[in-house]
RODO-2510 file (C-alpha; in nm, 4 decimals, decimal comma):
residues 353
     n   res          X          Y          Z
     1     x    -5,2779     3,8273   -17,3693
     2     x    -5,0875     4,0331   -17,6515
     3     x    -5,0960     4,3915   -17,6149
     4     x    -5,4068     4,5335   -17,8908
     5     x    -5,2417     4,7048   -18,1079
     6     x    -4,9374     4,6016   -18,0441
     7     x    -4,6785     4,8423   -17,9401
     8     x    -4,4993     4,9173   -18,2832
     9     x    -4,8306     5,0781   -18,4775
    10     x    -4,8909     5,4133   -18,3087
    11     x    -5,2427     5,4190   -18,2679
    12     x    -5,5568     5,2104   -18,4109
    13     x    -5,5451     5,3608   -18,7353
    14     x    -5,1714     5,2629   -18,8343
    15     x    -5,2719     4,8863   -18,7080
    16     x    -5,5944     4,8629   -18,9726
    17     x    -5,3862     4,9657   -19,2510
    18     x    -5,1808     4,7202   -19,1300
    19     x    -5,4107     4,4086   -19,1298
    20     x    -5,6312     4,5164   -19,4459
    21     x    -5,4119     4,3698   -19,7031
    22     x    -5,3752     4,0132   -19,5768
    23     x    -5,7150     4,0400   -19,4241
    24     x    -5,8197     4,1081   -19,7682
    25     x    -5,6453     3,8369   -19,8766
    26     x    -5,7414     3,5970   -19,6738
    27     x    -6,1428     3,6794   -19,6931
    28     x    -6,1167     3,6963   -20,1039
    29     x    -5,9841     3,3747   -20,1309
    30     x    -6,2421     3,2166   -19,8577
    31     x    -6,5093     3,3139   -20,1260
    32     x    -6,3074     3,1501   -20,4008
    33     x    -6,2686     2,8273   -20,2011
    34     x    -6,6655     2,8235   -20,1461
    35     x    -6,7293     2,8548   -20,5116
    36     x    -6,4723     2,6263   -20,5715
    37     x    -6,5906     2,3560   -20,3456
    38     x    -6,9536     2,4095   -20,5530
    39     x    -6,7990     2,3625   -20,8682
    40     x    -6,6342     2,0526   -20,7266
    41     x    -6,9126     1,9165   -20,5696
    42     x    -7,1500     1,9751   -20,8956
    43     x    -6,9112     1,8297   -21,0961
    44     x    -6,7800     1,5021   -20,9387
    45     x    -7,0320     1,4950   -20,6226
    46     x    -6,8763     1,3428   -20,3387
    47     x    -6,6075     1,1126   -20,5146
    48     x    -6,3597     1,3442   -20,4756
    49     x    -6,2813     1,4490   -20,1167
    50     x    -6,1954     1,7890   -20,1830
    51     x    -6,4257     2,0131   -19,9884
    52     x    -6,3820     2,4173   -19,9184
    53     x    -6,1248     2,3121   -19,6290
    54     x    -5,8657     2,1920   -19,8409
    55     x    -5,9247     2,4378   -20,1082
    56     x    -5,9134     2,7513   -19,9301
    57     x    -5,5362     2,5850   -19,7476
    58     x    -5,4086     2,5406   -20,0594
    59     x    -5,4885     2,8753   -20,2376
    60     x    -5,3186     2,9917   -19,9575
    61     x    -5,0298     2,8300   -19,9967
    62     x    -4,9785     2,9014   -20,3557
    63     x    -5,0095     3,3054   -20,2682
    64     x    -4,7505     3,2641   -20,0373
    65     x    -4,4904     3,0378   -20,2282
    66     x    -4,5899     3,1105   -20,5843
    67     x    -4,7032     3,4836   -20,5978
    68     x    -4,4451     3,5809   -20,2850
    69     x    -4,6688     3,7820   -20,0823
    70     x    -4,4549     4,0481   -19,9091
    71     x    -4,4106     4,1730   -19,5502
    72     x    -4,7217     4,3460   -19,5542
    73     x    -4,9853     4,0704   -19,5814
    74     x    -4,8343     3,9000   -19,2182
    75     x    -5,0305     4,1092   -19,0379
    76     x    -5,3567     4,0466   -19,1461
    77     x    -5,2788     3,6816   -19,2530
    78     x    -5,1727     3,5962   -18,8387
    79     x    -5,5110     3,8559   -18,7567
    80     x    -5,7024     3,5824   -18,9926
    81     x    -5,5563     3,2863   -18,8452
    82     x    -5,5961     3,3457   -18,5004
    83     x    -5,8778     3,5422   -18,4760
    84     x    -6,1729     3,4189   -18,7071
    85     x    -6,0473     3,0656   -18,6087
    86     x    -6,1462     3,1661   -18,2430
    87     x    -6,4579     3,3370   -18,3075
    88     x    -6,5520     3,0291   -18,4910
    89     x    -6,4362     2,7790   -18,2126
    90     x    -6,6666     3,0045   -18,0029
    91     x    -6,9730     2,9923   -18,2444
    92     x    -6,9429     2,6152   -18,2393
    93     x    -7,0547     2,5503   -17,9073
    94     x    -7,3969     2,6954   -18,0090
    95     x    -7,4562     2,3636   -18,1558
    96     x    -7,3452     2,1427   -17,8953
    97     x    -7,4284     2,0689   -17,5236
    98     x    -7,2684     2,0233   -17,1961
    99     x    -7,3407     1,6260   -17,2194
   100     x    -7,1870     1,6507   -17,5695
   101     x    -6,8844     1,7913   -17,4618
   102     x    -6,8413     1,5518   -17,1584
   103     x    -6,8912     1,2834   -17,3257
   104     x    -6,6381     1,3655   -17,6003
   105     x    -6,4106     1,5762   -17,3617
   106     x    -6,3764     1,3227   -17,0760
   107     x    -6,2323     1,0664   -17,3486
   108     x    -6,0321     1,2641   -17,5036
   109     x    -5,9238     1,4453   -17,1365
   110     x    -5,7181     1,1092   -17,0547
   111     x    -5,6212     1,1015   -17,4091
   112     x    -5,4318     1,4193   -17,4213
   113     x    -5,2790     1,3714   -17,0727
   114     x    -5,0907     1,1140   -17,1774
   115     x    -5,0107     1,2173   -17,5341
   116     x    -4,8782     1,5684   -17,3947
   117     x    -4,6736     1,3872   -17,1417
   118     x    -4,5356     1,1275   -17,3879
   119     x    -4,3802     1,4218   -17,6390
   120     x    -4,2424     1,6185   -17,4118
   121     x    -4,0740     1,3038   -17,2652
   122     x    -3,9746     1,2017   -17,5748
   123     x    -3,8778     1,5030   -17,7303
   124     x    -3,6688     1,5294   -17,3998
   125     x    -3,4993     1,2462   -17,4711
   126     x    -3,4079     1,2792   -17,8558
   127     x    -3,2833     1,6067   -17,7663
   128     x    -3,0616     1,4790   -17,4814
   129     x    -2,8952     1,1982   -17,6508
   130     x    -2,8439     1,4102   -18,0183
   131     x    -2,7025     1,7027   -17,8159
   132     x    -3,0272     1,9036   -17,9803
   133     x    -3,0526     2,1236   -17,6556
   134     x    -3,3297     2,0169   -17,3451
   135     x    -3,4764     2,3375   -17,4278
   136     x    -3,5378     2,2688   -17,7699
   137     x    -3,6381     1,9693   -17,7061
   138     x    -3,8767     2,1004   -17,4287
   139     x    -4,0404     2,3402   -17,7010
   140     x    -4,0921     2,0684   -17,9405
   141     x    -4,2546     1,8404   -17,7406
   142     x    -4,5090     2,1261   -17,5951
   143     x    -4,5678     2,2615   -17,9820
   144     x    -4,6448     1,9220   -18,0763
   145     x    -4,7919     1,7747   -17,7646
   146     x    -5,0206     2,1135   -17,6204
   147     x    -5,0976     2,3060   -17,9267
   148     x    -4,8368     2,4187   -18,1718
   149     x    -4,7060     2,7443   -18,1927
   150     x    -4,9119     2,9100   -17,9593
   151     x    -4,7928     2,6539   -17,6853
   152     x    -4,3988     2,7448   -17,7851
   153     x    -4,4584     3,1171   -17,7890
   154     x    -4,5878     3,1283   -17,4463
   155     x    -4,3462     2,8574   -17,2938
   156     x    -4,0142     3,0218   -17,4010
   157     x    -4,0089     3,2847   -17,2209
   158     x    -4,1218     3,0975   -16,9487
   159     x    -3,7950     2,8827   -16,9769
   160     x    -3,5906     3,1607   -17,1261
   161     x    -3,5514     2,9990   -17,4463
   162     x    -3,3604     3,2045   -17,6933
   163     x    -3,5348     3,3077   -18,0015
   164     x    -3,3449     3,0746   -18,2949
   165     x    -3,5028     2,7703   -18,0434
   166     x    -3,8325     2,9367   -18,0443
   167     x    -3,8095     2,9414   -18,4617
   168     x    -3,7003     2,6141   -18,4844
   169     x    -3,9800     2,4710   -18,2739
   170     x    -4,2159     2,6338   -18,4979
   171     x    -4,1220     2,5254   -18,7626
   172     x    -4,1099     2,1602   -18,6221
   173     x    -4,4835     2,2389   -18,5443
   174     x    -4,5906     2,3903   -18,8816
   175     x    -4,4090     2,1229   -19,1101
   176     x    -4,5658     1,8200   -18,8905
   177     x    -4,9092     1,9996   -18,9483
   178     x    -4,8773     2,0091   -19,2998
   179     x    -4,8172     1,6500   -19,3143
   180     x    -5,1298     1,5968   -19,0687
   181     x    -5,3310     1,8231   -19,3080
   182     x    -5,3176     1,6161   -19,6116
   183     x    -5,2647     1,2618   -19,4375
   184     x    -5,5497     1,2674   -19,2032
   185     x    -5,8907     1,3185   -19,4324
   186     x    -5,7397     1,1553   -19,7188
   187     x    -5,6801     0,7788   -19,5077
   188     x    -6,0064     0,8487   -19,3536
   189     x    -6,1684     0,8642   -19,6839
   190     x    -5,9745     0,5819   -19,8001
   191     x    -6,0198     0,3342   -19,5018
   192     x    -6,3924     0,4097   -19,4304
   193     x    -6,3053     0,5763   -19,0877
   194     x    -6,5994     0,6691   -18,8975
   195     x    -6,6487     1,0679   -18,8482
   196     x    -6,6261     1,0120   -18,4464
   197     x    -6,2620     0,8033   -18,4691
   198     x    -6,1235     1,0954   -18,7728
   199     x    -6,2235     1,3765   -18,5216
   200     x    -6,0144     1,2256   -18,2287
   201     x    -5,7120     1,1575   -18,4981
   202     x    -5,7805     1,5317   -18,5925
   203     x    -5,7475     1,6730   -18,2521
   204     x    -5,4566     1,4849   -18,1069
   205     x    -5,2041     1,4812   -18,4215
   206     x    -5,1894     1,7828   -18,5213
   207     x    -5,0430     2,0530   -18,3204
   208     x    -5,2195     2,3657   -18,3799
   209     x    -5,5560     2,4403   -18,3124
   210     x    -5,6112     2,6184   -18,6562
   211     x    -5,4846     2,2877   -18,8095
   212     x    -5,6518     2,0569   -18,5719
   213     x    -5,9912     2,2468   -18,6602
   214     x    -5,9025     2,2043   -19,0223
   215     x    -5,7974     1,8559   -19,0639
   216     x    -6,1294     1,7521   -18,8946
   217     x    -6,3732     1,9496   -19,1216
   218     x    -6,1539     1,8509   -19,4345
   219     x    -6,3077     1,5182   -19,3043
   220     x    -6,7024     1,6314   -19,2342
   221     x    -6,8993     1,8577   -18,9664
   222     x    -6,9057     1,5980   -18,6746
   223     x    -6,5403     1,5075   -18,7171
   224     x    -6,4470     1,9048   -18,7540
   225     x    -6,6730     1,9323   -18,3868
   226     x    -6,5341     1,6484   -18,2154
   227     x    -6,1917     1,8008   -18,3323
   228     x    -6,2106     2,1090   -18,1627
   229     x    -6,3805     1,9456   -17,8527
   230     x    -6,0085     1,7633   -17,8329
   231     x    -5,8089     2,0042   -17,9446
   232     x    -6,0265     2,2597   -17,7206
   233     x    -5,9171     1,9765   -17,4237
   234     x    -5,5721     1,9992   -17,5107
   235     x    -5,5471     2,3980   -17,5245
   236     x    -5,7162     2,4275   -17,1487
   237     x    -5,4072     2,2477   -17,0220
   238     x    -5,1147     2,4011   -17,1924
   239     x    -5,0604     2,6459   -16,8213
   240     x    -5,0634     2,3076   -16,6315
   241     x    -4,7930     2,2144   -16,8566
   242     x    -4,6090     2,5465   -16,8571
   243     x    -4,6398     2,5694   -16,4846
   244     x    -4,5071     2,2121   -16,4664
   245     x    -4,2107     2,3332   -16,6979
   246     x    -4,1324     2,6105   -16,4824
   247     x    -4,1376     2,3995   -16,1470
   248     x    -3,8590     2,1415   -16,3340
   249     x    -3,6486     2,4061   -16,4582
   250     x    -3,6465     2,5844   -16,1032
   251     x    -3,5442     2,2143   -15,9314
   252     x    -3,2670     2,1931   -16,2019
   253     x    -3,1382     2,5291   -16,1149
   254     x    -3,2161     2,6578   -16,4785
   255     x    -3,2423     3,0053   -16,5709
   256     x    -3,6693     3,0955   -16,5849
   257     x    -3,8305     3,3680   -16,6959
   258     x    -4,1984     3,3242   -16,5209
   259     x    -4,2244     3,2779   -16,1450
   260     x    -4,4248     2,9541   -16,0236
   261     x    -4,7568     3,1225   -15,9274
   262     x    -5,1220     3,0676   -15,9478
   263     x    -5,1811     3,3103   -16,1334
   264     x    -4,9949     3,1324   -16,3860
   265     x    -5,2742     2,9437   -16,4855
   266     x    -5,5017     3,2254   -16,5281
   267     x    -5,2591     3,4521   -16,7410
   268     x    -5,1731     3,1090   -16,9975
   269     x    -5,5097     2,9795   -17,0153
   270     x    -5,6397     3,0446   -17,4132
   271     x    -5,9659     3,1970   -17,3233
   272     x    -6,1939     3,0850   -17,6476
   273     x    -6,2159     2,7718   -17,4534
   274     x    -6,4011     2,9704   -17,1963
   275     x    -6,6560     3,0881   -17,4599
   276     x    -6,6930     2,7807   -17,6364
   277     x    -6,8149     2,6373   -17,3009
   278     x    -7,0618     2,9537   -17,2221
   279     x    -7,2260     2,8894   -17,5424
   280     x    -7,2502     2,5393   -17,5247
   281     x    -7,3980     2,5800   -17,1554
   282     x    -7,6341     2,8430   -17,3367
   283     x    -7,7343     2,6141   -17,5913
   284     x    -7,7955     2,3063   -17,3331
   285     x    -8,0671     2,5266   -17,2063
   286     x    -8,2222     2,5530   -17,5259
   287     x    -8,2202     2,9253   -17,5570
   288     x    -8,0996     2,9359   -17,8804
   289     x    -8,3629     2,9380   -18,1572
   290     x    -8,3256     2,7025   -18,4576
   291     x    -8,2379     2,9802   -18,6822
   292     x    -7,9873     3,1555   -18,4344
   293     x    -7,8202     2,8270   -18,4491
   294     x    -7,8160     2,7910   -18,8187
   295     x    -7,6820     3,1611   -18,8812
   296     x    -7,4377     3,0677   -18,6390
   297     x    -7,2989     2,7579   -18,7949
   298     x    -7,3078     2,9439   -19,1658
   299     x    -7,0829     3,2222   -18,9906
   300     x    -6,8112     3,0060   -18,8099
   301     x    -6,7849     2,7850   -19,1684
   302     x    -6,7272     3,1287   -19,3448
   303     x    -6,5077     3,2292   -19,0327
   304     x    -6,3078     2,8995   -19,0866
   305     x    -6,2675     2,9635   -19,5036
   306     x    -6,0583     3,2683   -19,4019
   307     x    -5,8956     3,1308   -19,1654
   308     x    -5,7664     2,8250   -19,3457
   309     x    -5,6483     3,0472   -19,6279
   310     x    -5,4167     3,2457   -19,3231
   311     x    -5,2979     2,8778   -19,2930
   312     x    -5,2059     2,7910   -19,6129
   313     x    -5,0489     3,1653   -19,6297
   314     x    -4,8621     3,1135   -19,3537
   315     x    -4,6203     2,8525   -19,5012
   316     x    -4,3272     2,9869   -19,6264
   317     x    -4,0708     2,6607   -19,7535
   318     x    -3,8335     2,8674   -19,8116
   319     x    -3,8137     2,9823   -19,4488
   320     x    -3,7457     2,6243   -19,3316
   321     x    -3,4259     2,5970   -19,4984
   322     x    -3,2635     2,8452   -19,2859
   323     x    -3,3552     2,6069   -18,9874
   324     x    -3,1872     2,3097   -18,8294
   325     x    -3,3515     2,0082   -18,9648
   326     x    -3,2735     1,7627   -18,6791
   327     x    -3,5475     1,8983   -18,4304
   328     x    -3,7790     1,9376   -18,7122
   329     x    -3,6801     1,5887   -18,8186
   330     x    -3,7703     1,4637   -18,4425
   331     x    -4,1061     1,6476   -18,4637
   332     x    -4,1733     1,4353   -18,7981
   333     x    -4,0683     1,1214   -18,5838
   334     x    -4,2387     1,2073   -18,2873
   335     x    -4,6457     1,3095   -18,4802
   336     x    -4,6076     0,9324   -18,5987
   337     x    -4,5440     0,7989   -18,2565
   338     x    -4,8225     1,0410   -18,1604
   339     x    -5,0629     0,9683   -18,4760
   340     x    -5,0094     0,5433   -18,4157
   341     x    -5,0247     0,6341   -18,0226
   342     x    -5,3939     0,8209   -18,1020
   343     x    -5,5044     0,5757   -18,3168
   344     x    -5,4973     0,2585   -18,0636
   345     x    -5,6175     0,4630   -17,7945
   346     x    -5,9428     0,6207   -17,9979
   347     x    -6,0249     0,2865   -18,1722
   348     x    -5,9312     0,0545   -17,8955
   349     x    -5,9828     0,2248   -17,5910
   350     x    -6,2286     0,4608   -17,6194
   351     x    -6,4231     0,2548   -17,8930
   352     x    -6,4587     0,4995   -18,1485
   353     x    -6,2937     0,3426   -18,4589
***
């Protein structure tokens, strides 16, 4: 768990001033991307598939690229991004219960096991036989098979990656997720995909959970929940896979930077998985009233807006030109393995298509 505020602001004071400005940012636009949406919506109904998902990702992308946001707006624009999206995860399991969750979460549970083995395998194994570096490789295939850059952040140091690895990992990760992003919804729409089949797509491909979360509302409401259900899946075993990471560096005889403990699991868990399950066990009890629910579902959707603007904000293409394009060109490789792996498995195996 990062230290609150983080060690370079002095005090609590120096770390608000910090965040306002891309917090600002990032809630301003989420009201522009409603309106938006209602002006698209009255205008063409539903025969364009544009909804306040897309909108508010790409408002955020043209601050970032077109207007150069500066230095100052990262703050509040990460504070956005991971935050609000994990307050909203949380919110959503006041509208779902435990049986809901099993029965989506046991699917996808065998799902992700294999996916998350399959890309680090394979990201192994491109980075072995290109020279790319096993450790690059190792991040790659955790950002894009656990959950993007969250996953690399807290498995470098694990495997004492150096920082230039960690970078170009992310951006492997971010790229893949912009492809995801657009791709996703728009085939969905396109092909007549059922909302069940897009949310599975949505919470396997991409590799983030912000993006994950994203690319399955772009879609509709039950594709956005079974989404995070998956993605949700995914995140509660990223410190079996760290752990696992650790244990085959220390057999190699590889420099590590976390000790193989129990503990381990514990410290790496992401804990908005816990409350997404309290509230869901909450709600299977029924002792959340019809309006508590509603209030809650208006708050996580304007939760999301601001969130998916920190998304679109995030991407800087001009940063990815500084970075070695032959990982990043593996992670392209490897989401369509993983996106055509995903798609047999949810329609065929699972039934959902």
């Amino acid at each position: 768990m990062p230290k609150i505020p983080p060690d370079k602001y002095s005090g609590w004071i120096d770390y608000f001033k910090a965040l306002i400005p891309g917090v600002l940012l990032c809630v301003s636009l989420g009201f522009v991307a409603w309106y938006l949406e209602g002006v698209v919506y009255g205008k063409w109904g539903k025969n364009i598939p544009l909804n306040y998902v897309i909108i508010a990702i790409a408002l955020g992308i043209l601050a970032r690229n077109i207007f150069r946001l500066g230095e100052r707006f990262n703050e509040g624009v990460g504070f956005s991004t991971k935050v609000f999206l994990y307050i909203g995860v949380i919110l959503i399991g006041s509208r779902l219960n435990m049986l809901q969750i099993l029965k989506v979460g046991s699917g996808a549970l065998v799902m992700v096991s294999i996916s998350i083995t399959g890309m680090i395998l394979g990201a192994g194994y491109i980075s072995n036989k290109y020279r790319l570096g096993h450790r690059v490789g190792n991040l790659v295939g955790t950002g894009i098979g656990v959950c993007g850059v969250s996953a690399i952040i807290a498995t470098a140091p694990a495997i004492k990656a150096t920082h230039k690895e960690m970078l170009i990992a992310i951006g492997a990760s971010l790229l893949t997720d912009v492809m995801c992003l657009v791709s996703i919804p728009l085939l969905g729409h396109y092909l007549g995909w059922n909302d069940t089949f897009v949310g599975y797509l949505s919470g396997v491909t991409p590799s983030n959970t912000a993006q994950c979360v994203a690319t399955g509302f772009a879609f509709s409401d039950t594709a956005g929940t079974v989404a995070t259900i998956t993605k949700s899946t995914r995140n509660a075993l990223m410190p079996v896979v760290i752990m696992a990471l650790v244990y085959y560096y220390t057999k190699k005889g590889l420099p590590v930077g976390e000790k193989l403990r129990i503990g381990l699991l514990w410290s790496k868990l992401p804990k908005f998985v816990l409350g997404l399950l309290v509230l869901s066990v909450i709600a299977s009890f029924n002792l959340f009233t019809p309006e508590m629910v509603t209030a809650m579902k208006h708050m996580y959707k304007w939760l999301f807006a601001f969130c998916f603007v920190g998304i679109g904000a995030g991407v800087d293409f001009s940063q990815f030109q500084r970075r070695d394009l032959a990982p990043i060109i593996s992670g392209f490789l490897l989401t369509f393995v993983l996106f055509g792996y995903a798609y047999v498995f949810a329609g065929y195996v699972l039934g959902a298509k």
